[in-house]
C-alpha positions in Angstrom: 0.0 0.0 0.0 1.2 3.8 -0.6 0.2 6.4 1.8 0.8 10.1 0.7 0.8 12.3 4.4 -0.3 15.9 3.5 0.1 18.5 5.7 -2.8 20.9 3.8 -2.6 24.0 1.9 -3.5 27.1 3.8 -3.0 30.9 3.1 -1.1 31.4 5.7 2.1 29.8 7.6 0.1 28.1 9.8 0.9 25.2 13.0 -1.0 22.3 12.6 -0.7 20.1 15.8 -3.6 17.7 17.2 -4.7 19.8 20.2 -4.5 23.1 18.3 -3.2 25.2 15.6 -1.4 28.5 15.5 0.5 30.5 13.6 3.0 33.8 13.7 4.9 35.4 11.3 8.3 34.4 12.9 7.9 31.0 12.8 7.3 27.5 11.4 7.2 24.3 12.8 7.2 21.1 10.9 4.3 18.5 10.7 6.0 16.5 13.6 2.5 14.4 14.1 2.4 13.7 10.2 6.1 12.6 10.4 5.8 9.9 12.9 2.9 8.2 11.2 4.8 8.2 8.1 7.8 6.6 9.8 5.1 3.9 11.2 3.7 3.4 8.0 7.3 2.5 6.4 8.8 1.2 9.4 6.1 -1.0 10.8 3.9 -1.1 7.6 6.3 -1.5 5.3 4.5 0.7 3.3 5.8 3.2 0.0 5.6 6.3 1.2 5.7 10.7 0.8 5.6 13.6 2.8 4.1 16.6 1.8 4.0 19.7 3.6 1.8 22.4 1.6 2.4 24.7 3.7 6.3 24.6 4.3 6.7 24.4 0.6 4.3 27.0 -0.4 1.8 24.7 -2.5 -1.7 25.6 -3.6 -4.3 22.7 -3.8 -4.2 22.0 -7.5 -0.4 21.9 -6.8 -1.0 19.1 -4.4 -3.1 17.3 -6.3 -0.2 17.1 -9.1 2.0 15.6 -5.9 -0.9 13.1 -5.7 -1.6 11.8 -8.9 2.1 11.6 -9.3 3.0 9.3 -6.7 -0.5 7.5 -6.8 -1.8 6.9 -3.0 -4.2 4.0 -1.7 -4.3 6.3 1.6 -4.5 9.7 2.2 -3.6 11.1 6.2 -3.4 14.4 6.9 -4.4 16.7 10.2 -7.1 19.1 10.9 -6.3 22.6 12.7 -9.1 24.3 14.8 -8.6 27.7 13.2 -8.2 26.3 9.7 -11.0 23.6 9.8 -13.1 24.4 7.2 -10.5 25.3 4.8 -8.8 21.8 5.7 -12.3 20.0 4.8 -12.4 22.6 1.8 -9.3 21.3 0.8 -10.0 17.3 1.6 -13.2 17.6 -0.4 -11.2 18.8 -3.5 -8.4 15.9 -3.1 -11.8 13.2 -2.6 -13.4 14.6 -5.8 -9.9 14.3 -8.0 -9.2 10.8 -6.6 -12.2 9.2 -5.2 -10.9 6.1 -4.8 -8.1 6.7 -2.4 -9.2 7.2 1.3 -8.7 9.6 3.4 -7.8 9.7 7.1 -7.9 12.5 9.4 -7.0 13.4 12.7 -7.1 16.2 14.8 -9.2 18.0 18.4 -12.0 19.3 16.6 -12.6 16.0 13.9 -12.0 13.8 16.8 -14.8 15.7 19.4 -17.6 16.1 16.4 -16.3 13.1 14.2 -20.4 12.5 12.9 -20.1 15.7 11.4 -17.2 15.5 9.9 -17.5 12.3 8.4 -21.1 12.4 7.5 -20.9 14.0 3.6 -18.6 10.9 2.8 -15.5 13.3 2.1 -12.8 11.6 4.6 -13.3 8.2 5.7 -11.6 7.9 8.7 -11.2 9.7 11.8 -8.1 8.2 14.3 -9.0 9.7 17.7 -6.3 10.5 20.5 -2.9 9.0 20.2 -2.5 8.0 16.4 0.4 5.2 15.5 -0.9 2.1 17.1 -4.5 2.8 15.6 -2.9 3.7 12.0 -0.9 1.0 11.9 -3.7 -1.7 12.8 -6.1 0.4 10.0 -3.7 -0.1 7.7 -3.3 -3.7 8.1 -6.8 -3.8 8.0 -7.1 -2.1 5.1 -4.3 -4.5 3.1 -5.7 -7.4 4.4 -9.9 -6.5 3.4 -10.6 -6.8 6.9 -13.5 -4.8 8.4 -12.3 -1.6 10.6 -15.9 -0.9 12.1 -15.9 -0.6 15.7 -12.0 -0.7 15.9 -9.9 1.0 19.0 -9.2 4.5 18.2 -11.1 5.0 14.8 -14.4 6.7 13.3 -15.5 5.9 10.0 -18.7 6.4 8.6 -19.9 3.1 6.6 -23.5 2.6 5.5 -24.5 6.0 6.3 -24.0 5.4 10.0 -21.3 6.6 12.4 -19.1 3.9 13.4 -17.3 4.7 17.2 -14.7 1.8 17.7 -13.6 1.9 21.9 -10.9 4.1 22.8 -7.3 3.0 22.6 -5.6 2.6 25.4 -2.4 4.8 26.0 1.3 3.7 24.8 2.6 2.3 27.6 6.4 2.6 25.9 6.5 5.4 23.5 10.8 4.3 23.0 8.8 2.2 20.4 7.9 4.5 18.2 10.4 4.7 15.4 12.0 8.6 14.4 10.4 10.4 12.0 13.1 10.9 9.1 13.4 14.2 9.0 15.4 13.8 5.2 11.8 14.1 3.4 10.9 17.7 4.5 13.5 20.5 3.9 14.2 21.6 7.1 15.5 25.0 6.4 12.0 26.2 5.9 11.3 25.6 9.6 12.4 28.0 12.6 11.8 29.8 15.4 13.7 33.2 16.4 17.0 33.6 17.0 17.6 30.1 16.5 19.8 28.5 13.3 18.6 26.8 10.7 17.9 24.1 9.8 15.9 23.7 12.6 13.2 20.9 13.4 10.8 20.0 16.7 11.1 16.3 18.7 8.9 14.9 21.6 10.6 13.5 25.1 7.2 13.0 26.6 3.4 13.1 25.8 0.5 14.5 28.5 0.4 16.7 30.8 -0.4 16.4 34.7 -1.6 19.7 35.2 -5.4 21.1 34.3 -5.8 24.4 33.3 -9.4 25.3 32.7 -8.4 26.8 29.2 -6.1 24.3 27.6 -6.8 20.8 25.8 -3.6 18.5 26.6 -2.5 16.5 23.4 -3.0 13.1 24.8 -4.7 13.9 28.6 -3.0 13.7 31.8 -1.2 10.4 31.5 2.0 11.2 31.0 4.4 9.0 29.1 7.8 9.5 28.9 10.8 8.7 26.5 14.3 7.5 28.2 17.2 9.6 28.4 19.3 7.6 26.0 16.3 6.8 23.4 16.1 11.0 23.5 19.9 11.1 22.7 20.1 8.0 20.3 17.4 10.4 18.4 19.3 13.6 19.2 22.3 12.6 17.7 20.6 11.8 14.3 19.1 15.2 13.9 22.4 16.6 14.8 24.0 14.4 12.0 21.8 15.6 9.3 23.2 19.0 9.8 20.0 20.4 11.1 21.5 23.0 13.9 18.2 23.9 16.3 15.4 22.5 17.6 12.4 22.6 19.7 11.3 20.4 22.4 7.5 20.3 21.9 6.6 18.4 25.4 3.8 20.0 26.9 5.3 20.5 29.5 9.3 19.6 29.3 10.7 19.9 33.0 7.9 17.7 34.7 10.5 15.8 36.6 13.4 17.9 37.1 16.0 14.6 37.4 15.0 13.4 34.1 15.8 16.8 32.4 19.0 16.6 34.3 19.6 13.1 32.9 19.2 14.4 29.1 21.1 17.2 29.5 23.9 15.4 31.2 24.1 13.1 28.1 23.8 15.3 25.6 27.0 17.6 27.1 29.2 14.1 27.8 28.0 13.3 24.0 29.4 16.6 22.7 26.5 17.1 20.5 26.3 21.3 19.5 22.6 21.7 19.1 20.4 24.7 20.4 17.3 23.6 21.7 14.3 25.4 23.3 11.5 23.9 25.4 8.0 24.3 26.6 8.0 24.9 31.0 5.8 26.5 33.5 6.8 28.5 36.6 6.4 26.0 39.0 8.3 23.1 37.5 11.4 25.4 37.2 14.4 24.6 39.2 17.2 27.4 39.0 20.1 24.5 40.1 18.8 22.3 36.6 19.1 25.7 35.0 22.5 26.1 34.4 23.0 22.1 33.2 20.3 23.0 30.2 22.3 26.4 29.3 25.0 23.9 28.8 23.1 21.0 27.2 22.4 24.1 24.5 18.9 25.4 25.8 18.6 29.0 24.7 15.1 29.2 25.3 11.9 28.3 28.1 9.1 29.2 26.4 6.7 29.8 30.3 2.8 30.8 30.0 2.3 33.6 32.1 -1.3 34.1 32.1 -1.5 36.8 34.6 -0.8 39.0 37.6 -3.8 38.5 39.5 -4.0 35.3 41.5 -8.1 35.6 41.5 -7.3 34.4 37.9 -4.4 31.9 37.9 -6.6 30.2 40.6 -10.1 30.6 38.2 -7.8 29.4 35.5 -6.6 26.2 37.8 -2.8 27.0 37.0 -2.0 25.7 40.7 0.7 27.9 41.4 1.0 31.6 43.2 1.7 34.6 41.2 4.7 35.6 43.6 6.9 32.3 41.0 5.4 34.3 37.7 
């Protein structure tokens, strides 16, 4: 089988992730969601794959569609923003029309919370809710095989005119599993953040979050999940090897346990990997003696939401912390 994964055309440089999307004129972040089913889909799949990232590379959607017919899919996976939505299922609808044989699976918060109305006009087919690669991988086997994916862990689909809600799937106990996304099929100098070199790219250390802000939607809930020190590095090392120079840990929230970010920085300075990095933290999980081991590690960055001053808010908010550590 030959899945193409699209990150979708949009007028803007815009952030897909699951959770949310975002976007700012400074920066660009590469489909790191997209990537790692892709290196499922060859790695555990053994599948005939390609990456493309509309809006890295500055494609409209006729332009993909030439991509498409080109490499000739069986699968289509791409991800759904909040902000962009219905340009996404704008865009979806024109790749179903061109090539309605090839199916199309989406993921993504708002597909996955109101997955009847997105799947109801017959324009995608699938819907993978929550934590993706284990539920890809099985659809796809599924899908090789002729085997029936109704009611299967993790997936909508829509068959018969009828919305088809398989169980949820339980969380990845060991995410050192999952294998790197090759970062050699995007062109990583179109990615960056501020001040930091290029090329750049993003990588995950952990998924969840423990905390519960009233305003934020954690990627995969408050089961957290974490990668070992020397499965980060092993990773680490091939990024640095490709010559990308910077990159972004997207962790929800990376210093959770203050030993294990000693333990990664520790290995990455005894390694003597040169690699700027910048990371995702709140107030409260700082610890100013771990501080000076990340500066060293490369960290130029802690990227800390501050929603406000008044603690009548951070408290209505559920930020669990006092203002005086903002």
């Amino acid at each position: 089988m030959k899945t193409a994964f699209v990150n979708l055309p949009y007028p803007i440089p815009i952030v897909r992730r699951y959770r949310c999307s975002y976007n700012a004129p400074t920066f660009l972040l590469p489909p790191i969601e997209l990537m790692y089913l892709e290196a499922v889909a060859r790695k555990w799949n053994n599948q005939k794959t390609i990456v493309i990232d509309a809006v890295a590379e500055g494609l409209n959607g006729d332009q993909v569609l030439d991509k498409l017919k080109s490499f000739g899919p069986d699968l289509i996976a791409t991800i759904t923003g909040v902000e962009s939505v219905n340009t996404d299922m704008a865009e979806i609808r024109r790749l179903k029309l061109a090539m309605p044989d090839v199916r199309i699976v989406m993921m993504g918060h708002l597909v996955t919370v109101f997955p009847e109305e997105y799947l109801n006009d017959g324009i995608a087919d699938y819907i993978i809710a929550s934590e993706p690669e284990e539920t890809f991988s099985e659809l796809c086997k599924k899908l090789d095989s002729g085997n029936s994916t109704e009611k299967m862990p993790g997936l909508f689909s829509f068959p018969e005119g009828r919305l088809s809600v398989g169980p949820p799937r339980l969380r990845m106990e060991n995410i050192d599993s999952l294998p790197f996304p090759d970062r050699t099929l995007i062109d990583n100098s179109r990615y960056g953040e501020p001040f930091c070199k290029k090329p750049f790219t993003t990588m995950l250390s952990s998924r969840g979050c423990p905390f519960n802000c009233v305003y934020c939607i954690s990627t995969y809930g408050d089961k957290m999940s974490f990668r070992s020190p020397e499965n980060i590095l092993e990773e680490i090392k091939i990024i640095a090897g490709s010559g990308i120079r910077a990159l972004r840990f997207l962790d929800d929230t990376f210093n959770v346990r203050t030993k294990r970010v000693a333990e990664i920085c520790e290995l990455i300075i005894s390694s003597g990997i040169r690699l700027e990095w910048t990371c995702l933290s709140r107030p409260d999980t700082i610890d100013p003696e771990v501080l000076p081991l990340m500066r060293r590690a490369g960290c130029i960055r802690l990227y800390m939401g501050i929603e406000s001053g008044s603690q009548k808010m951070l408290d209505l908010y559920r930020r669990g912390y006092d203002r005086e550590l903002a």
